[in-house]
C-alpha positions in Angstrom: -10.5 -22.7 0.3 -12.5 -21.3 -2.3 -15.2 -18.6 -2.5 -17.7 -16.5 -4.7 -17.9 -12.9 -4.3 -19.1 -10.1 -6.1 -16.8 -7.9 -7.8 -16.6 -4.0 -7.9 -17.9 -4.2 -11.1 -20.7 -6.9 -10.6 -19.1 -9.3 -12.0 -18.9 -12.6 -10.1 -15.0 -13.8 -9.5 -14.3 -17.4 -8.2 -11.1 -16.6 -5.3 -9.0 -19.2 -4.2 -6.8 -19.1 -1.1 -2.9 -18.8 -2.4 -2.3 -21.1 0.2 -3.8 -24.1 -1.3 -1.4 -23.5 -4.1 1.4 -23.8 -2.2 0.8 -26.8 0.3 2.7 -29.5 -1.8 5.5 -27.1 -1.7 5.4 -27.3 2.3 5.6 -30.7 2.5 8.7 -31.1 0.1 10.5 -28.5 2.4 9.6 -30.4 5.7 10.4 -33.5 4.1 14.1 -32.0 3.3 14.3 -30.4 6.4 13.5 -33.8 8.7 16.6 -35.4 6.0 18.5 -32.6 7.3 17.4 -32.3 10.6 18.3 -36.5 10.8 21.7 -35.7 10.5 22.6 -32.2 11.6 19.9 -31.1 14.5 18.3 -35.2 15.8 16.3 -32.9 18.4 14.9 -30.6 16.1 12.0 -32.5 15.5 9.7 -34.3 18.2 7.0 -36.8 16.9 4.3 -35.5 19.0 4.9 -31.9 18.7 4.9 -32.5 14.8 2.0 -34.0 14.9 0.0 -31.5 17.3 1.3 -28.7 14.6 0.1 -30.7 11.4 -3.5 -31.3 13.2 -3.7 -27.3 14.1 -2.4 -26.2 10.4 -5.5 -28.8 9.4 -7.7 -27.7 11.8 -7.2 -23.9 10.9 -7.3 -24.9 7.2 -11.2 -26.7 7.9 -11.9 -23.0 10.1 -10.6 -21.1 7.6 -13.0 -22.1 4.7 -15.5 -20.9 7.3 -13.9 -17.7 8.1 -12.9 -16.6 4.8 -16.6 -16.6 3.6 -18.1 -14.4 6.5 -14.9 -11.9 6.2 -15.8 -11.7 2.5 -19.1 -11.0 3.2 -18.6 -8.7 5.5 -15.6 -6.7 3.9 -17.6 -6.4 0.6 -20.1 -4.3 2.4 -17.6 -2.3 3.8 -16.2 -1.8 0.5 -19.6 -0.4 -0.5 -18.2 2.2 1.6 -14.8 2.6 0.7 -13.6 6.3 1.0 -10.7 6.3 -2.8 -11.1 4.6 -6.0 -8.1 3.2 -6.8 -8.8 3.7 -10.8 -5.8 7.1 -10.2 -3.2 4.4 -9.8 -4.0 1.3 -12.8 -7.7 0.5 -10.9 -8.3 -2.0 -8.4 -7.0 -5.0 -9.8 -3.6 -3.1 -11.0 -0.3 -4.2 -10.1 0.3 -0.7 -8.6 -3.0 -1.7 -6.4 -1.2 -5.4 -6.0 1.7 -3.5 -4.3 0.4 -0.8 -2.2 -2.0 -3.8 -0.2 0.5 -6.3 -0.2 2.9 -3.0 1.8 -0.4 -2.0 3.6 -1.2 -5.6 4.7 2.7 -5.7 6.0 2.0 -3.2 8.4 -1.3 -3.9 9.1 -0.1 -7.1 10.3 2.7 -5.5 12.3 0.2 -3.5 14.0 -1.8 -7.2 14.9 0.9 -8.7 15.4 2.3 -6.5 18.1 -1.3 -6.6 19.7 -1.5 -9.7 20.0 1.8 -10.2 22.2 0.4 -7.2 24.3 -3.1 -7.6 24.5 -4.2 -11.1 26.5 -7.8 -11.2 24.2 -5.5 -11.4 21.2 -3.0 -13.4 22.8 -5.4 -15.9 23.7 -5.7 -17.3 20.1 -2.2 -16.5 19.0 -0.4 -18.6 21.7 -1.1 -21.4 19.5 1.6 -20.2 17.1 4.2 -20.0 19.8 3.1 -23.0 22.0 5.8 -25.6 20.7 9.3 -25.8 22.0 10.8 -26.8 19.0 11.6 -24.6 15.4 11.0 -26.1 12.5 8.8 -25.8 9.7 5.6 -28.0 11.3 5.9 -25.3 13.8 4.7 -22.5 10.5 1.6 -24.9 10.6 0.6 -24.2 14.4 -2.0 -21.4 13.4 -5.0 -20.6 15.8 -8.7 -21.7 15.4 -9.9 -18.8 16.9 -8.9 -15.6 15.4 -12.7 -15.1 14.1 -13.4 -14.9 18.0 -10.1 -13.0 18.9 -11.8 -10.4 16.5 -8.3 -10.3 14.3 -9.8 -9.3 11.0 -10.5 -5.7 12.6 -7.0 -4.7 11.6 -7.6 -5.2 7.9 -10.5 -3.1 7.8 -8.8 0.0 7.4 -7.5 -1.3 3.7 -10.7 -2.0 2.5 -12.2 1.5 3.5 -9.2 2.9 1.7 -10.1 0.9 -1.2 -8.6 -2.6 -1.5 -10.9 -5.4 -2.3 -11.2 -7.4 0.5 -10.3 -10.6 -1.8 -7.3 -8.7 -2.5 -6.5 -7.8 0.8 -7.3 -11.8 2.2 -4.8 -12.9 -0.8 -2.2 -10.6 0.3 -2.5 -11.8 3.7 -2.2 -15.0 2.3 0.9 -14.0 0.4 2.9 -13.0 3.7 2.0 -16.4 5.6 3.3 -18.3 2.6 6.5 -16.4 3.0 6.7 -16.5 6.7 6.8 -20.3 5.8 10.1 -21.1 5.5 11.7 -18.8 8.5 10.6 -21.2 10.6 13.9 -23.0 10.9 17.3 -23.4 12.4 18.9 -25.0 9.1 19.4 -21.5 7.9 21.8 -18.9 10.0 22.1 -15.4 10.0 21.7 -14.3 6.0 23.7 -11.0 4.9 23.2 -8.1 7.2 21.5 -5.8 4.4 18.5 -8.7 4.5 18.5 -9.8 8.2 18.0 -5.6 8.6 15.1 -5.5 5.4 13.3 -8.8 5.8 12.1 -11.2 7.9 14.8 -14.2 8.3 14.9 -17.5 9.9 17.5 -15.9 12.5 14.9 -12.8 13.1 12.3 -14.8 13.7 14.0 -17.2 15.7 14.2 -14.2 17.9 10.2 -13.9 17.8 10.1 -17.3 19.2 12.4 -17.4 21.4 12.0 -17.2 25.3 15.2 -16.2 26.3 14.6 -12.6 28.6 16.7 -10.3 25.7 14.5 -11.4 23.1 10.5 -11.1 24.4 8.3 -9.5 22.3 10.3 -8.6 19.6 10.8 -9.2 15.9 6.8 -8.4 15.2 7.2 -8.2 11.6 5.7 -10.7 8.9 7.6 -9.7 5.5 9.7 -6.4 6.2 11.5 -5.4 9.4 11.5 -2.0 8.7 8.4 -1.4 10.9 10.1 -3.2 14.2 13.6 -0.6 13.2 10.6 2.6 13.0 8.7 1.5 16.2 11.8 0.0 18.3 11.1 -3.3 18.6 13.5 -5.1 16.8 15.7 -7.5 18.1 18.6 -9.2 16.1 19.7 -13.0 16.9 23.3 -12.6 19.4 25.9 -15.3 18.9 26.2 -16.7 22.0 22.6 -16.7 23.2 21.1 -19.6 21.9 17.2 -19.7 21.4 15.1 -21.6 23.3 11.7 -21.7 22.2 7.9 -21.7 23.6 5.7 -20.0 25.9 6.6 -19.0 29.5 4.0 -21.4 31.0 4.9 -24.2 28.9 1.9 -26.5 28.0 4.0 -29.7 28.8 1.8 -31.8 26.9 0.6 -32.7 23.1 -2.8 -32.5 23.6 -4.7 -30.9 20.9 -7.8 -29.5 22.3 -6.0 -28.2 25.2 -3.1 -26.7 22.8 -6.0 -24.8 20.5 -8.0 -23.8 23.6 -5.9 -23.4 26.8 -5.4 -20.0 26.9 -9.1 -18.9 26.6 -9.5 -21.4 29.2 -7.1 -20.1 31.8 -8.5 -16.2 31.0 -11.8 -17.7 31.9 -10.7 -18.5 35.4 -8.7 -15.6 36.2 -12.0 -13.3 34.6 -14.4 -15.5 37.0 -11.6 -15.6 40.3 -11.0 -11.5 40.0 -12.6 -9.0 42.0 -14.7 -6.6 39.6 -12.5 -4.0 39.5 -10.0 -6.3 38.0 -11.5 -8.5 35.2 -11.6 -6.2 32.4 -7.6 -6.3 33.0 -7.7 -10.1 32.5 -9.0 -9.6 29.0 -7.1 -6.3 27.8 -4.1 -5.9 29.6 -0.9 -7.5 28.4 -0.2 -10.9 28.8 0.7 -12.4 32.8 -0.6 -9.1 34.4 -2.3 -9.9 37.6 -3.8 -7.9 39.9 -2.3 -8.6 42.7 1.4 -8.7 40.9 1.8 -12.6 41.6 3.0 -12.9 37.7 5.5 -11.0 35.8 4.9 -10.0 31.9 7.2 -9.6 29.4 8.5 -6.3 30.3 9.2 -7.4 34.2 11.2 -10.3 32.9 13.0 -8.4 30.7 13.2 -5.8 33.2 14.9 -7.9 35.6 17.0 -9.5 33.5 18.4 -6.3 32.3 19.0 -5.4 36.0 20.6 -8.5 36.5 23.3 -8.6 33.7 24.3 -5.4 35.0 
């Protein structure tokens, strides 16, 4: 997707979305993989489920176009407003500004990230991501339609008042879903502890995916794992414990508009069946709270399987 926007300066810059740049290089790898996955792993790869993640990485692609423009517009009047100039450290367009957005963005998207496993609103549009049962590189294409909605961009605003140019900070954001591409695999193991502990991996990852009790809600990094080692929630893959991947409600179906939209639908009924006291808690607590405790969240599984393995 491409765009216009004015530059700090004033002069007009045409942006393009990395992303665009690096499709063909997404389809050679999922080519290679389904060769692979043909011989080694015959399950890995479902028709339908493929094909409901290639029509959501589509869909998002047609949304984003959308999207991209109004968080431009919006983020370069915020910038009007931007509390540093960057010019102390090589300007705004430096590779010394390059790098602190691209570590800013990395935690910025931790912070999102995290949030939107533990608050239902943000859940709501990230399910989509998680909603297939298999793991393979289709599955990095299973982005949501409706994090304008989910209101995700608010955790990017901080870079731009600090000073990053909101193309900048889009591109970076960009950057770390291109990487997060190809950890979205089984063909590749556990990788040499010094990088499973720094970066995100296949085998960390898998981890994020997974619904096996030990490894809910963990793993919420997109580029570095330092952040889930300084906030606790990172998880490594156990030999022995095989993943097994999805949602805890599975959808048990390929249908696209119910896989992009079921999760706002089903938070719309609980919101309209609770008594008053109780829908905010439908929107903003974490994901399978009830009110009356009929469902368990990811703590209360985890919780109880802890207890159990004792």
């Amino acid at each position: 997707m491409g765009g216009q926007f004015a530059a700090a300066g004033g002069v007009d810059m045409a942006w393009t979305d990395p992303i665009q740049y690096a499709i063909p290089a997404f389809i050679v790898l999922i080519l290679l993989e389904m060769v692979w996955a043909a011989k080694y792993a015959p399950t890995a790869y479902d028709p339908g489920d493929s094909l409901t993640s290639l029509l959501l990485g589509l869909g998002r692609n047609v949304v984003g176009v959308l999207e991209a423009g109004l968080l431009l517009l919006g983020g370069m009047w915020l910038y009007q407003h931007r509390v540093f100039d960057l010019s102390a450290i090589g300007g705004d367009w430096g590779w010394q500004a390059w790098a602190l957005c691209l570590l800013g963005e990395d935690l910025a998207y931790y912070v999102w990230h995290r949030s939107a496993h533990r608050v239902r609103w943000f859940w709501a549009s990230h399910v989509n991501h998680h909603s297939s049962q298999h793991y393979n590189l289709t599955t990095a294409l299973r982005q949501p339609w409706t994090g304008l909605i989910a209101l995700d961009f608010i955790f990017r605003i901080p870079l731009v008042l600090l000073g990053f140019h909101p193309a900048m900070v889009l591109a970076c954001g960009s950057i770390s879903l291109i990487y997060q591409f190809w950890i979205h695999t089984e063909a590749v193991r556990r990788l040499p502890r010094v990088i499973e502990w720094l970066v995100n991996t296949p085998s960390n990852h898998r981890v994020h995916h997974a619904t096996n009790p030990v490894y809910l809600d963990r793993n919420f990094g997109g580029i570095l794992m330092v952040w889930d080692h300084l906030f606790g929630s990172y998880q490594p893959e156990i030999a022995g414990e095989k993943a097994h991947f999805g949602i805890i409600k599975q959808l048990g179906n390929f249908n696209l508009i119910w896989a992009a939209f079921h999760e706002w639908v089903e938070m719309a009924g609980d919101v309209w069946r609770a008594p008053w006291r109780s829908k905010l808690g439908y929107l903003w607590r974490v994901p399978g709270w009830s009110h009356d405790g009929g469902r368990e969240t990811s703590d209360e599984i985890r919780g109880r399987w802890l207890g159990n393995s004792m």
